[in-house]
C-alpha positions in Angstrom: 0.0 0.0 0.0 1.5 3.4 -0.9 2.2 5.6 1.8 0.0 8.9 -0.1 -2.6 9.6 2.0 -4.5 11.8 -1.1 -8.0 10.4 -2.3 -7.7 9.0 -5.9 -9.7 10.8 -8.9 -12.3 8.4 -10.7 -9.5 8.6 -13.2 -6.6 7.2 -11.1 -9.0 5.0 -9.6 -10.1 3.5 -13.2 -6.7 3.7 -14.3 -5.2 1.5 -11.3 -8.9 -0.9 -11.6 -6.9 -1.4 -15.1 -3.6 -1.8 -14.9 -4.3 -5.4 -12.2 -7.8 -6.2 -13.9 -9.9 -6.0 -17.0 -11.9 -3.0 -18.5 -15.1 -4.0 -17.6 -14.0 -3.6 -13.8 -13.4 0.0 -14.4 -16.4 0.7 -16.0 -18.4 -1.1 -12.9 -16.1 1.6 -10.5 -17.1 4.2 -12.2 -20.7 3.5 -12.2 -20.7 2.7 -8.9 -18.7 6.6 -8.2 -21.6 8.4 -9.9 -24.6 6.2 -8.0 -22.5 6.9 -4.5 -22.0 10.7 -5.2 -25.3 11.1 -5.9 -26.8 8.7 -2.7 -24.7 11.4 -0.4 -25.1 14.6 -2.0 -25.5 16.8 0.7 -24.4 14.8 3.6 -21.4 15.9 5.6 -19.2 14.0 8.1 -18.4 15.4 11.5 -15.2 17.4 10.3 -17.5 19.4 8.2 -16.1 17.8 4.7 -18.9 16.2 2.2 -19.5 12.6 3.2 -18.5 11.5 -0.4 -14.8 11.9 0.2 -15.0 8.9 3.1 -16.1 6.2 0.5 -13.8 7.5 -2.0 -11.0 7.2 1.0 -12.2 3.7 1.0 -11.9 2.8 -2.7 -8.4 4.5 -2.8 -7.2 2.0 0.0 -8.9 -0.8 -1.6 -7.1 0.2 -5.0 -3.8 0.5 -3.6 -4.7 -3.3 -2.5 -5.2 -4.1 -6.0 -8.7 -5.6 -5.4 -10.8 -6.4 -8.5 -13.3 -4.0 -9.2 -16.3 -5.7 -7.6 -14.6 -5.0 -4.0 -13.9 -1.5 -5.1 -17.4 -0.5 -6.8 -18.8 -1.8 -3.0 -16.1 0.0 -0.9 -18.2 3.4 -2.9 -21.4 2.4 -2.3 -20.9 0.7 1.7 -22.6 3.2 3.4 -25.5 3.8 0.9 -27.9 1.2 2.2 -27.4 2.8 5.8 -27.2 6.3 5.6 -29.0 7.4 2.3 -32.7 6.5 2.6 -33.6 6.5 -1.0 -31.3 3.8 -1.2 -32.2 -0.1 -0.9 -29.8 -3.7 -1.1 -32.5 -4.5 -3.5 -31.5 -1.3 -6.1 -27.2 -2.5 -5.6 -28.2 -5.6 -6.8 -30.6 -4.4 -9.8 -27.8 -1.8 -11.0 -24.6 -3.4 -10.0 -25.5 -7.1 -9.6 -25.7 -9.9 -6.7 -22.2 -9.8 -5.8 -21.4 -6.5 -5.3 -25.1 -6.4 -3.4 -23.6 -8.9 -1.3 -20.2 -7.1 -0.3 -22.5 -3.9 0.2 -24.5 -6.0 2.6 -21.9 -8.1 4.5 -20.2 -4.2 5.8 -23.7 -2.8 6.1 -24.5 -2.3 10.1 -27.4 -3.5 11.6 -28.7 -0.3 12.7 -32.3 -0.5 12.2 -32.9 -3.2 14.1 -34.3 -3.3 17.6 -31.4 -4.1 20.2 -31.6 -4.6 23.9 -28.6 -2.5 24.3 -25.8 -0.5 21.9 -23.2 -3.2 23.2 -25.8 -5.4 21.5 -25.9 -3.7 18.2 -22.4 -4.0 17.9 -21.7 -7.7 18.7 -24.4 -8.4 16.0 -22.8 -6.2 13.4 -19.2 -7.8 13.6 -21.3 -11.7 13.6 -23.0 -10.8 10.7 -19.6 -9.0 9.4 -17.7 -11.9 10.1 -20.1 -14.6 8.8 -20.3 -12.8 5.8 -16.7 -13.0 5.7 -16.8 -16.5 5.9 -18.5 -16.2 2.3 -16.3 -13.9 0.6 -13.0 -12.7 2.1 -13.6 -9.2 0.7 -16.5 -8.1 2.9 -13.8 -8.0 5.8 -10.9 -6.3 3.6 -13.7 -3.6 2.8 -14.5 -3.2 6.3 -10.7 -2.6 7.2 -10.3 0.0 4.3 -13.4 1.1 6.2 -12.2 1.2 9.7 -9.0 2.7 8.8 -10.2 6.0 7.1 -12.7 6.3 10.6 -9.3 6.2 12.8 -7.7 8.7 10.5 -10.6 11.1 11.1 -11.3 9.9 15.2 -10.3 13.4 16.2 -13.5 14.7 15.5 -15.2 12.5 17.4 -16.1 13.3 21.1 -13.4 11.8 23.5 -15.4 9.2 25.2 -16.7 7.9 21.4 -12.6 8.1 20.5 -11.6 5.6 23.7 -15.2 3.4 22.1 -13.7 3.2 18.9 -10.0 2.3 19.4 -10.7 0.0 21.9 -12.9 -2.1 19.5 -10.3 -1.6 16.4 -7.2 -2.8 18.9 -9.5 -6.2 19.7 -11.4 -7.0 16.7 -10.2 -5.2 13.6 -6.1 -4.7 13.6 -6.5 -8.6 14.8 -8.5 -9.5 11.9 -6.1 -7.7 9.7 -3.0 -9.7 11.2 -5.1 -12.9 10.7 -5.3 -12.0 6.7 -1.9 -10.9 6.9 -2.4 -7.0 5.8 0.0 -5.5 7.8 -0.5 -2.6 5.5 -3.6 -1.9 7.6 -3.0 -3.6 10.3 0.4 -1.4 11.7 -1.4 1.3 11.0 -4.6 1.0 12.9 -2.3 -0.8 15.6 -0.8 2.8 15.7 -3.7 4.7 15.9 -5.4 2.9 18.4 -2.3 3.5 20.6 -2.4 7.2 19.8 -6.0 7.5 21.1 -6.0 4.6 24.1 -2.5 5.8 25.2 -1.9 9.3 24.4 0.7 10.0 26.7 2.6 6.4 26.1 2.1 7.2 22.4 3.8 10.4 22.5 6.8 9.6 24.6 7.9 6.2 22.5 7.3 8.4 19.4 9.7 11.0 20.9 12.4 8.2 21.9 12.6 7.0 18.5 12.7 10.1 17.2 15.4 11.5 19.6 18.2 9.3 17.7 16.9 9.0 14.0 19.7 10.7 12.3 22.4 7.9 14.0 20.1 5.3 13.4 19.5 6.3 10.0 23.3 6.9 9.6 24.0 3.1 10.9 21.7 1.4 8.5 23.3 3.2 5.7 26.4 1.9 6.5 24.9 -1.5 7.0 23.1 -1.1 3.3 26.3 -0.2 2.0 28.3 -3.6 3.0 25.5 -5.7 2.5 25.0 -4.4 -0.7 29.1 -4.7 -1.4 29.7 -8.5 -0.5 26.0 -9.5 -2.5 27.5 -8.0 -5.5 30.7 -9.3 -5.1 29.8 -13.0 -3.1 26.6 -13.8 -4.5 26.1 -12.4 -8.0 21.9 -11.8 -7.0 19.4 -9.5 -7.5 18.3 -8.2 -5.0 16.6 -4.8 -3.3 17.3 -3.5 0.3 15.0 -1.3 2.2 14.9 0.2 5.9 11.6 -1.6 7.5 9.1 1.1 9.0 9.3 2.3 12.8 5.4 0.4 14.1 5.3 2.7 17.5 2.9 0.1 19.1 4.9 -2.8 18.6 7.5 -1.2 20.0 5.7 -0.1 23.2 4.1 -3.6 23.3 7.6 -5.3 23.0 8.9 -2.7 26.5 6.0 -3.3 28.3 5.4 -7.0 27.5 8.9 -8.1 28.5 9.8 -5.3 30.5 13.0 -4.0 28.1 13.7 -0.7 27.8 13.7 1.3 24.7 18.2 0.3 24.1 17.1 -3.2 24.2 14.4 -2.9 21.2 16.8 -5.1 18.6 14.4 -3.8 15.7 14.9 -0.2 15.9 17.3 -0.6 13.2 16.2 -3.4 10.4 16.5 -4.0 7.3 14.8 -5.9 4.7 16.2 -7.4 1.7 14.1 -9.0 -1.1 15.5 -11.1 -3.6 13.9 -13.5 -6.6 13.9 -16.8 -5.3 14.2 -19.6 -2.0 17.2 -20.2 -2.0 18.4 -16.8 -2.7 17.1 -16.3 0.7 19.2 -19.0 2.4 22.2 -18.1 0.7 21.4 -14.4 1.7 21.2 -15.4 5.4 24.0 -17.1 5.5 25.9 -14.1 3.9 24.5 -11.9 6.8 25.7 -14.8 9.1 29.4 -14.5 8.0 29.3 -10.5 7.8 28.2 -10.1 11.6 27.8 -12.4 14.7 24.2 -13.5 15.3 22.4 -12.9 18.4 20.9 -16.2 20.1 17.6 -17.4 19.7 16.7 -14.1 17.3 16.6 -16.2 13.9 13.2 -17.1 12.7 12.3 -19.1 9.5 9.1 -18.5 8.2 9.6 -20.2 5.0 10.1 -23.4 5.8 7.3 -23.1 8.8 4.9 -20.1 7.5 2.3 -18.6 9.4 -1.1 -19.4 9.4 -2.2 -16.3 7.8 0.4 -17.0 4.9 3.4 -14.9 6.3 6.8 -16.0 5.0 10.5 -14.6 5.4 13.6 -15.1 7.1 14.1 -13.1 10.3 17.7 -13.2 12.3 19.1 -10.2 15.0 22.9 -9.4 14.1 25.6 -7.6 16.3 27.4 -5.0 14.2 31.2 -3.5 14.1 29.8 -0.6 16.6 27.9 -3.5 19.4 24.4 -2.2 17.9 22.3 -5.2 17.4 19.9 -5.0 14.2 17.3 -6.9 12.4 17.2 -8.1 8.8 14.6 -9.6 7.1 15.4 -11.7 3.9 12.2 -12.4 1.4 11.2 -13.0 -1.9 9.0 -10.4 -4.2 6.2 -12.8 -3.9 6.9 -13.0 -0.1 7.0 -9.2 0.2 3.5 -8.8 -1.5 1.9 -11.2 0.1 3.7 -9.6 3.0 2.0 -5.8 2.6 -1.4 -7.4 1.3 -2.0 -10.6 2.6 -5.3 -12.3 1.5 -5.5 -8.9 -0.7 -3.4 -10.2 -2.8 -5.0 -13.3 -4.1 -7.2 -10.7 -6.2 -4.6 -9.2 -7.9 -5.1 -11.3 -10.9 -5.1 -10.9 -15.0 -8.1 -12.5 -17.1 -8.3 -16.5 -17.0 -6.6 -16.9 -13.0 -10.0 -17.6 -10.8 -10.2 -15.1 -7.8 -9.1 -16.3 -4.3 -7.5 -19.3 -6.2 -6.4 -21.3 -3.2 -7.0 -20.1 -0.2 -9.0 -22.8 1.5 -6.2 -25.0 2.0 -4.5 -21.3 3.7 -7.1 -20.2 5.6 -8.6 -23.3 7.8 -9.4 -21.4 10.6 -11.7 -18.9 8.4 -13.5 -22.3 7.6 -14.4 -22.9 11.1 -16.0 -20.0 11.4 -19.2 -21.2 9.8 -19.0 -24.5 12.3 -18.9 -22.6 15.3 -21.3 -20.3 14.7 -24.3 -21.9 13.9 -23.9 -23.3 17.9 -23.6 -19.9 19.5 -26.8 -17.9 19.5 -25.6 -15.0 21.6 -24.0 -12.4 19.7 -21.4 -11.2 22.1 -20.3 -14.8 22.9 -19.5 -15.4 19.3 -17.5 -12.2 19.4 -15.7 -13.1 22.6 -14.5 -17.0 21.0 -13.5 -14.8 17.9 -11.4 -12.5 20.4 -10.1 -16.1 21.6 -8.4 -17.2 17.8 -7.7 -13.8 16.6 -5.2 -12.8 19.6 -3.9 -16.4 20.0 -0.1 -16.6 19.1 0.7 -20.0 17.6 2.0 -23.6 17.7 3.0 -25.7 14.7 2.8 -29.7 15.6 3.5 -32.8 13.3 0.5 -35.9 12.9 2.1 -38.9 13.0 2.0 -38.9 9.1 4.4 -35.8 9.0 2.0 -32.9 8.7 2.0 -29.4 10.1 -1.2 -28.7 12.2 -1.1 -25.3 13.5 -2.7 -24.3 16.2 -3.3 -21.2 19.3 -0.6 -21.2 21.7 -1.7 -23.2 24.7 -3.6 -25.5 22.9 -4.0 -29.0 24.2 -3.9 -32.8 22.4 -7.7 -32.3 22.5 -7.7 -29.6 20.7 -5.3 -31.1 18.0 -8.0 -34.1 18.2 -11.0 -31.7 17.2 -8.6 -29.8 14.6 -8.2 -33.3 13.0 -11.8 -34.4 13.0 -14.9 -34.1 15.8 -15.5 -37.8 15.5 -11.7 -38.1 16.5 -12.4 -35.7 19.7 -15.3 -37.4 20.3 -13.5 -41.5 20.8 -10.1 -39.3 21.9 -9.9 -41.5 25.3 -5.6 -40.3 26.0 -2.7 -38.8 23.6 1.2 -39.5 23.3 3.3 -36.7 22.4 6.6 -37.5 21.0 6.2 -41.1 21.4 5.4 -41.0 25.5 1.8 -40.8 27.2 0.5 -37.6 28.8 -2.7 -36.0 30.4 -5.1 -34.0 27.9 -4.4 -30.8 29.3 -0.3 -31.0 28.6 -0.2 -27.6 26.3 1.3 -28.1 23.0 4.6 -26.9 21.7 6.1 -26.2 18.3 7.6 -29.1 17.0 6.1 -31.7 19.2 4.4 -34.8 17.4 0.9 -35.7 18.4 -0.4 -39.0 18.7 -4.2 -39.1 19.4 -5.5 -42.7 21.3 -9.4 -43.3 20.4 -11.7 -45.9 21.7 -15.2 -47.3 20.1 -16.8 -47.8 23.5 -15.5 -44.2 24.9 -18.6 -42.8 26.0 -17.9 -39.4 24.5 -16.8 -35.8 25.6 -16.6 -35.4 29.6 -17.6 -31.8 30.9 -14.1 -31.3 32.4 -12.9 -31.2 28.7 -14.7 -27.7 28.7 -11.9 -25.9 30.8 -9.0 -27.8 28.8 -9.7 -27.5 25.1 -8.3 -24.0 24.4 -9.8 -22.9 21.1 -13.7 -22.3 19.7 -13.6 -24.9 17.5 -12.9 -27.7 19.8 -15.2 -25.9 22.5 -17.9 -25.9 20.0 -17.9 -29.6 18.8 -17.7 -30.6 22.9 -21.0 -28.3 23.0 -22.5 -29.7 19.9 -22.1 -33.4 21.2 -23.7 -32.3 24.6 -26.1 -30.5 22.8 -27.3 -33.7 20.2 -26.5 -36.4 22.9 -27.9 -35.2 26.2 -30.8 -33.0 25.0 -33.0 -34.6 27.7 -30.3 -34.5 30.7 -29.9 -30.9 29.3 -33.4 -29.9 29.2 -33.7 -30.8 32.8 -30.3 -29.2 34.3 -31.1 -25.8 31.8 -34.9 -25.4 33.4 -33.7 -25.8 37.0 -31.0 -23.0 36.4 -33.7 -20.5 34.8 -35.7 -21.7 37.8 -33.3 -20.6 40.3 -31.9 -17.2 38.2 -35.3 -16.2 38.2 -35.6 -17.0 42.2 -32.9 -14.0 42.9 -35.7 -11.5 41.2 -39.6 -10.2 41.8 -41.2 -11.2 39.1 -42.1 -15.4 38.8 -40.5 -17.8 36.3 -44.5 -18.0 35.7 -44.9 -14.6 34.2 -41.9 -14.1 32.3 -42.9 -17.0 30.4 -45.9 -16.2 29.1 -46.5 -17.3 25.6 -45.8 -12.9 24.2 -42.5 -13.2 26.3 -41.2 -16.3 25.3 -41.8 -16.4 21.5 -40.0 -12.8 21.0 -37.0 -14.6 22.7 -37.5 -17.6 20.9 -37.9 -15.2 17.7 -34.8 -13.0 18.6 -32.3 -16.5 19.4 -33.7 -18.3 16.3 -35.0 -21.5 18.6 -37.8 -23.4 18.4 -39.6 -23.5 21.6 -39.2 -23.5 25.4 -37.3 -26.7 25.5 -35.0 -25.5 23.0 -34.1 -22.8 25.5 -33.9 -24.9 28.6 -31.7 -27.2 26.4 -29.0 -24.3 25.4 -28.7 -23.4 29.0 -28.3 -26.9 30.3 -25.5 -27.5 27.8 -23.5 -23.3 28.0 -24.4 -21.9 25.3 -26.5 -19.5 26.7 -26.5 -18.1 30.8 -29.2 -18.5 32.5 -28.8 -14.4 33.8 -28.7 -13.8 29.7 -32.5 -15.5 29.1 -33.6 -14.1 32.2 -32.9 -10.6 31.7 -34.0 -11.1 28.1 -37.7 -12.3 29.2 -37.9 -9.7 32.1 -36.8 -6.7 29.3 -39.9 -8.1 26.9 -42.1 -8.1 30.1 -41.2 -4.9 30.7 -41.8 -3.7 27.5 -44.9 -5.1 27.2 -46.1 -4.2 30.2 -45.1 -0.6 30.3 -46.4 -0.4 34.2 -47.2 3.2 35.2 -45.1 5.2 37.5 -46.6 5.3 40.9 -47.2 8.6 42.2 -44.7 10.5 43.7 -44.2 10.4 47.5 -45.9 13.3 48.5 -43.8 15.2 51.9 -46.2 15.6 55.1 -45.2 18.7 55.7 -42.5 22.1 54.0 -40.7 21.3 56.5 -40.3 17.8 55.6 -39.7 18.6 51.9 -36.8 20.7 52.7 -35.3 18.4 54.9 -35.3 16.2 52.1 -34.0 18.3 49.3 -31.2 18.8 52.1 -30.4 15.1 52.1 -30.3 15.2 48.2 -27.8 17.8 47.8 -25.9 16.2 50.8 -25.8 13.1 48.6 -24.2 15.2 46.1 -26.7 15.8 43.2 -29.5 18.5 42.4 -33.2 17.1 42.0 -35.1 19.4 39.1 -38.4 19.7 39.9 -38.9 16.9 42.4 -37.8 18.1 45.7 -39.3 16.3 48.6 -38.1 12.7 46.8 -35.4 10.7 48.0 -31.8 10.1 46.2 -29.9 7.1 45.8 -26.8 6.0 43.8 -27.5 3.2 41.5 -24.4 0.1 42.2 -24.7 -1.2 38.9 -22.9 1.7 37.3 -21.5 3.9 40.8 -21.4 7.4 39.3 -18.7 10.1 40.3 -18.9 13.7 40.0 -17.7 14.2 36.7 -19.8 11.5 34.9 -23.1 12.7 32.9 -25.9 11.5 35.0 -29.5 11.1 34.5 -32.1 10.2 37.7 -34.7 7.6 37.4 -38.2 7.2 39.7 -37.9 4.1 41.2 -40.9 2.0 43.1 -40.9 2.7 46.6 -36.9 3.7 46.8 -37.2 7.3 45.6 -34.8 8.5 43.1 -31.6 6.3 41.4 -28.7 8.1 40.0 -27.0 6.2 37.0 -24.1 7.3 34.4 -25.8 8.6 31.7 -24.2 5.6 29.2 -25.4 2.6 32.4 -26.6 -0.4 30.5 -29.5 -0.3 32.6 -29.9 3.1 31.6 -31.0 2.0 28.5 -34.6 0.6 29.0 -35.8 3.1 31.2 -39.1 4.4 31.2 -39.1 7.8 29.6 -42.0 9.3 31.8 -40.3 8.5 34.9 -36.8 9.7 33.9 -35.9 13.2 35.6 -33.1 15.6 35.7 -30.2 15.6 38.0 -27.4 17.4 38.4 -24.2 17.0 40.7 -24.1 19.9 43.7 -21.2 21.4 45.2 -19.7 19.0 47.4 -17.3 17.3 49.7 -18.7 13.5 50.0 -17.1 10.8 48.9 -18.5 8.0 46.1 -17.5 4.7 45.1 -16.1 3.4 42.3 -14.5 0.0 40.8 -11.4 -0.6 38.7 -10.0 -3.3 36.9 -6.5 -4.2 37.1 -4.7 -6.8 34.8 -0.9 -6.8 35.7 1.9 -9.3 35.5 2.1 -11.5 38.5 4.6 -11.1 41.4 4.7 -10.9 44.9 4.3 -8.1 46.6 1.7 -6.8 43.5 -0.8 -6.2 46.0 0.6 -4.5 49.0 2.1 -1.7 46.0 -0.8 -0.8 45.0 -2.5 -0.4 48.3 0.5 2.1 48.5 -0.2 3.5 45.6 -4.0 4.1 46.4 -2.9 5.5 49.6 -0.5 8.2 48.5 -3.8 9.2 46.0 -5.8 9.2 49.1 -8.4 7.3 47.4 -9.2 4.4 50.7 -9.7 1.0 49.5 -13.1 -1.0 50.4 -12.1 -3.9 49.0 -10.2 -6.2 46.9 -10.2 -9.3 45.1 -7.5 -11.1 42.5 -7.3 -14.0 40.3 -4.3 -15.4 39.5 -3.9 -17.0 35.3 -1.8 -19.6 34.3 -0.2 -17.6 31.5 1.5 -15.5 34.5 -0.9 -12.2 34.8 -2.9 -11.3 37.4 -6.7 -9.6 37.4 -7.1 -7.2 40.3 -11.0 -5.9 40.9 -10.7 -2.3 43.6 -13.9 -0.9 45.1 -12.4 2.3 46.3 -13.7 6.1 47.4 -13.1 8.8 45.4 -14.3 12.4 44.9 -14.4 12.7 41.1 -14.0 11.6 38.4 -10.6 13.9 37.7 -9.3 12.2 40.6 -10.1 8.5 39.4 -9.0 9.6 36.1 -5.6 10.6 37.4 -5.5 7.2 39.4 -6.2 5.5 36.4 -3.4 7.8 34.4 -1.2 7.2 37.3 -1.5 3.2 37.2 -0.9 2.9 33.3 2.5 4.5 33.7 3.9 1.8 35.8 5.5 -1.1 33.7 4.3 -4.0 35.4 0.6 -3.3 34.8 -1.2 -4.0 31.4 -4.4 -2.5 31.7 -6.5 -0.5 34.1 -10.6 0.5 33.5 -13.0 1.5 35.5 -16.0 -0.9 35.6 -19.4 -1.7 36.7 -20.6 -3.7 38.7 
């Protein structure tokens, strides 16, 4: 992808459509141009620029990926269905076709559909995003052009919608694009997500590696200049040589990860030399090899063992004649593009080559997708075992017959089982690794040969196997058996959980399901009837505090009770004493004075926090954040508006800690809270086998500038990896 930032003309965008494809796919661009600049003529973005010039932002990225003109023609018209109303999928596909309908419709959001919650919304989009991806690769590359050209222009948005944003591009999106193997996109929304989520991080790695640019820059062309010398003169190749990009997250991820500092970064200063063929590679390396002394355990060889999302190149950390360790990278050209576009690249194709040719064999794990998901109704589990493969770092281990499985760090012989087959999982009654016996939960490592023992009268999957297996698809298969096999058993266990969820509320198991309140969950989960539900609880599909707060939301919706009357005060001086109380509590009660005031727990607000007051029965007034969860269904009659008062009291307030594990991690921050004067309540941690630590605080605090500065405060410290506030 070519660093210009500049939106392309309909000319250069036809022009590049032809150079990688035929004429017909610029003709269907530039169709598709005039139909998008007319559906958003008139509409502006946030920065006050016509909207036009984000789709065309779009189409230029997608360009610059050489995708065929299908992909591009979509990447204009991706917003139409959404945001132009005189617009329909139907009209795409009558003007442009059923396949370019179908990209349009895989990125379109699901907007206009009635969600529970915003949290809701978005879940659903990325399933439907992702499962369309299943179907055609492109959807998702369109959705990255997509997301990029929204982090470019994030500064417009309002601070809160910024931290929204980046967090969900740093988990779902600049994943995804590793996964495909853009890095194109993916360093670059990597970037931007750390510019937004950690501002002041961002700023000072950006000004270390800036401070000594000019010796770096002067050491690599000395290390150019040799390199190039002894090829010329030792190897007779052709070759290019090129200083890799500065990627300011990786960086920062690399110091606080492993807890270097900034010297200790070997990749500051890399190079990257591409040559024509395989073993121009090897005989590069070795070159390298002879010219300076190689750092230990620093050579990788991605040729011979590529990633699973097609990455390949030789990577090896050399000491040169000043003691500055750098990195160089040795590729071929077809290495290097598949490199920069990844799965982009299998579009690039001339007339008579089929598009994607091959990639099913490449891309197993996008295959599963389409298993797993047909198993998981709820829409933010799905995304949460995507999260799962998308972050995992990998394995490679050898079948018996001598082929390469990979799979997510941490994986067990179980998983390797399912990976193989579900009937194999299924008999899978032990495993030898390397030849010798072990337990189902040994974790895999790279180069380790699996062996998996099966028996015809196993009885199938036990329930334990649940907290081994490590990835979705094995976890799926386990629940599918449970699901198909014990439908009865799980019927039973799934009804007593619902009866005892239901229990910890008012309103009876009886009434919430009423035939109207079970069939619009039965209609929103795609299931058939009650026992289908019981059945998906019994076997973890669903929670049981999931259905249940699904049935009590359509009771509540249906039943739309009345507010009761306010509590009338029995006397002025009663009234006042109580608008006394409120303002003691902290808040200002418009235009309902003699009711009482409480702070809802679900959501603790702070002074600082945009708050909204809701009539409760019989407990007088509940404060929440404005953007609660709970806030969301709230009656709009018996909403009313509050506002914080001058004051001195203390409120509570919950953070999330994930560090790196080691003693004494508890009795610091303790400290730390103390010299913040900001008491703790309580505290509770959870230790994880992969050497981290989560730390939950319930602490007092007097605003939310001072928890903000807490939280500031916290994220500077190396040994800690994340800190948010939460609710409870």
């Amino acid at each position: 992808m070519t660093e210009d930032n500049r939106s392309m003309t309909l000319e250069e965008l036809k022009a590049c459509v032809t150079k990688y494809h035929t004429a017909e796919n610029a003709e269907l661009v530039e169709r598709a141009w005039h139909f998008a600049e007319k559906a958003h003529e008139g509409q502006t973005r946030k920065s006050g620029e016509p909207y036009f010039i984000h789709p065309v932002k779009v189409a230029t990225t997608l360009a610059n990926l050489m995708m065929d003109g299908a992909t591009i023609a979509a990447g204009l018209m991706h917003d139409c269905v959404e945001d132009c109303e005189s617009v329909t999928l139907e009209m795409i596909q009558t003007e442009f076709g059923a396949e370019v309908a179908q990209l349009v419709d895989g990125v379109t959001k699901l907007s206009r559909l009635d969600f529970v919650s915003r949290e809701e919304q978005q879940a659903e989009s990325l399933r439907k995003m992702i499962l369309a991806m299943s179907k055609d690769i492109r959807v998702v590359l369109i959705k990255l052009a997509d997301r990029l050209h929204n982090m470019q222009t994030l500064k417009y948005q309002p601070r809160d919608r910024q931290i929204a944003i980046a967090r969900e591009t740093l988990d779902i999106y600049a994943p995804l694009a590793h996964r495909l193997g853009v890095y194109a996109i993916k360093t670059k929304l990597e970037d931007l997500c750390f510019l937004y989520l950690y501002p002041e991080e961002y700023k000072d790695t950006a000004q270390k590696v800036g401070m000594r640019r000019a010796e770096r820059e002067k050491i690599i062309e000395s290390v150019k200049e040799e390199l190039s010398r002894n090829i010329d003169e030792q190897l007779h190749l052709s070759f290019e040589i090129e200083g890799r990009p500065k990627h300011l997250y990786s960086i920062w991820r690399k110091m606080t990860l492993h807890h270097v500092a900034f010297e200790q970064i070997y990749d500051l200063i890399a190079l990257r030399v591409i040559v024509d063929t395989v073993p121009d590679c090897y005989a590069v390396l070795g070159l390298v090899h002879t010219l300076w002394r190689q750092v230990p355990n620093r050579f990788k060889d991605y040729i011979s063992t590529p990633k699973a999302n097609m990455y390949q190149s030789l990577h090896t950390t050399v000491v040169g004649q000043n003691g500055q360790p750098f990195e160089v990278q040795i590729r071929t050209k077809e290495m290097h593009r598949l490199a920069e576009f990844g799965i982009a690249a299998h579009w690039r194709y001339k007339e008579g080559r089929a598009v994607g040719d091959g990639l099913d064999e490449k891309l197993y794990w996008l295959r599963q997708i389409l298993d797993w998901q047909s198993d998981t109704k709820d829409a933010r589990e799905f995304i949460d075992l995507l999260k799962v493969d998308l972050f995992a770092d990998e394995v490679f281990v050898f079948t018996p017959k001598g082929d390469i499985i990979s799979l997510p760090r941490g994986s067990t012989p179980l998983d390797f089982a399912y990976r193989i087959h579900s009937a194999i999982g299924n008999k899978c009654v032990g495993a030898k690794i390397n030849g010798r016996i072990v337990t189902l939960d040994r974790e895999l490592e790279t180069g380790d040969f699996v062996e998996i023992l099966t028996s015809s009268a196993s009885k199938g999957p036990s329930r334990d196997w649940m907290n081994i297996v490590k990835t979705s698809q094995a976890k799926t298969k386990i629940r599918q058996w449970f699901k198909k096999e014990l439908k009865e058993e799980n019927i039973e266990i799934g009804r007593a959980m619902l009866e005892r969820e239901a229990a910890r509320g008012t309103i009876p198991l009886s009434t919430l399901t009423k035939p109207e309140y079970v069939d619009a969950l039965l209609s929103r989960l795609s299931l058939f009837d009650w026992d289908d539900v019981c059945a998906t609880v019994g076997f973890g599909a669903m929670s049981a505090v999931g259905v249940i707060g699904r049935l009590k939301e359509e009771y509540r919706r249906a039943e739309r009770i009345a507010a009761p009357p306010s509590p009338q005060p029995t006397s002025v001086e009663e009234n006042e004493k109580r608008r006394h109380l409120a303002e003691s509590a902290g808040v200002y009660l418009a235009g309902e004075p003699g009711m009482l005031v409480r702070f809802a727990h679900c959501c603790n607000p702070v002074p600082g926090d945009e708050i909204v007051g809701y009539i409760t029965r019989g407990r007088g007034v509940a404060v929440h954040k404005a953007d609660c969860i709970n806030a969301l269904s709230f009656e709009p009659e018996r909403m009313v508006e509050v506002s914080w008062a001058n004051t001195e009291s203390e409120f509570r307030a919950g953070l999330q800690i994930v560090a790196y594990d080691r003693d004494g991690l508890l009795a610091d921050l303790a400290v730390l809270m103390g010299t913040m004067k900001a008491p703790i309540e309580s505290v509770s941690a959870k230790i994880h086998s992969n050497g981290t630590a989560t730390i939950t605080l319930q602490l007092k605090t007097k605003s939310r500038e001072q928890l903000d500065r807490m939280i500031k405060q916290l994220q500077k410290r190396t040994d800690i990896i994340e800190v948010f506030r939460i609710q409870q």
